[in-house]
Structures are given as C-alpha cells and as structure tokens.
N, C-alpha and C positions, 0 to 999 in steps of 0.2 A: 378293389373289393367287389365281390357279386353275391349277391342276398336275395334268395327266396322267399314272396313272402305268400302265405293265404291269410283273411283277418276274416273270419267267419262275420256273415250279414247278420244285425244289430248287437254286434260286440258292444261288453260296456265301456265304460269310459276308461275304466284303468287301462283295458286290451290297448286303446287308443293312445292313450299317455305312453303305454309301456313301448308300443311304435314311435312312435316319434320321440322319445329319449333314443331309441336305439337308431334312426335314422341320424338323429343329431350325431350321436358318438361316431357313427361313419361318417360324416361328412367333415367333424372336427380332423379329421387324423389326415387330411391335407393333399388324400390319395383318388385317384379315381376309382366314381363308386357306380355299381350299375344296380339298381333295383327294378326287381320286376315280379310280378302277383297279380292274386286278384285283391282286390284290396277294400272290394265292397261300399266302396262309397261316390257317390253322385257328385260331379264336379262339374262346372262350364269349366273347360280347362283353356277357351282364347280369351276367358277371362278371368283367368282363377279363382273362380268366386264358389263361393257353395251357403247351405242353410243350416245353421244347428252348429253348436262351440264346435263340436267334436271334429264335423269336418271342417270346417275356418280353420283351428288349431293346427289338423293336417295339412292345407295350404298352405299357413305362414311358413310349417314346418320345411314344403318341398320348397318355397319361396329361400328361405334363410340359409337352404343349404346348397341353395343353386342345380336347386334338380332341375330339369327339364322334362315335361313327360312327352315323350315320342309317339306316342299310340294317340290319333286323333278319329277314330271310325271306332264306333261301338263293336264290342267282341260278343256282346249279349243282348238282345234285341235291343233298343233305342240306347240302351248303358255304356259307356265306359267304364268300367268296374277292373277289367285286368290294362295291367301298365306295365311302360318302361319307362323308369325314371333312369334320367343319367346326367352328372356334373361335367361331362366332358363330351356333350353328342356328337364328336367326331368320331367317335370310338363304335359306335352302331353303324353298319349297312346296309341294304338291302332287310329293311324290316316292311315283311307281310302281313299286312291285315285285312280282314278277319280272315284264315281259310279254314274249312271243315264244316260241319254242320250237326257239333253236339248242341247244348245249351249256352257253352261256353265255346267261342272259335280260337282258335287257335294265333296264337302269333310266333311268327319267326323272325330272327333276326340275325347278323352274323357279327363277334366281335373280333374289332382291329387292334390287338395291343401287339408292341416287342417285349421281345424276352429278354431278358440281362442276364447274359450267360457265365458273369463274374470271371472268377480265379480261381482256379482249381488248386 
C-alpha cells in the first residue's frame, strides 16, 4: 500500500484522529505500507518523542504500526514536517534529502517491490 498524505499546519484534533485511524487500518492489513507527506508536525524522531496529545498520539500511532520514518535532515528550514514512513524499509533506496530550493525540499526516493505475475 502507498498513501499520499498533506494534514494542513494546526489541523484539529479530529484531522488527527481521522489519520491515525486510517494509518492504523493500513498497517492492520498485514501488507507493506509506504506513507509519505508532509504531515506538519514537529517530532525528535532519534527519539520519538514530541509535545501536545496530538502529536504523542501520532507517534504511538507510527510506533504500533511499525513505521519507520526514513527522512532524518529537515525538508523546511530546521523542521522535519514531510516524511517517509515505511513498515518494511528495505523496500526504499536511494532516498534524497532535501533537494530543491522551494519552502518545501523535495525528497526522492526509489521503490523495490516484485510483482506477482499470477495465472493467466
């Protein structure tokens, strides 16, 4: 599964709940999942710690579903605010950060999965 996400800076709490229900329900289905946005919230992410329910809530959230976030260099001056979260980081390679020079830098990255070509 691969999910787009933007959560507008000071969404309320429901935006927030309404995230992480929906991160949970990808992470339940047992698949690999790759999420990536900006996602507007302040994290120490070498310690997953942050201030305010809302984002703790998000942590336990990326915590419980075994995301990993990949993106460790701020995309937006000092912030890390856009991510890649992924339950299987073998799956990402060669992920660039920041390049560009809007307000927001760009990140790249390439994904490794096979395809199951079934029976025709």
């Amino acid at each position: 599964l691969m999910e787009q996400i933007c959560r507008p800076p000071n969404s309320s709490l429901d935006i927030g709940q309404k995230l992480n229900r929906e991160l949970k329900l990808a992470c339940s289905k047992r698949n690999a999942v790759v999420v990536m946005g900006d996602f507007n919230m302040q994290v120490d992410w070498e310690k997953h710690v942050s201030t305010g329910p809302q984002k703790r809530e998000f942590v336990e959230c990326i915590r419980d579903g075994f995301l990993e976030p990949l993106v460790l260099e701020p995309a937006r001056e000092k912030a890390i605010l856009d991510l890649v979260l992924c339950n299987e980081p073998d799956l990402i390679s060669d992920l660039k950060e920041p390049l560009g020079g809007s307000d927001h830098n760009m990140i790249s990255f390439k994904l490794q999965f096979e395809r199951d070509m079934g029976k025709s």
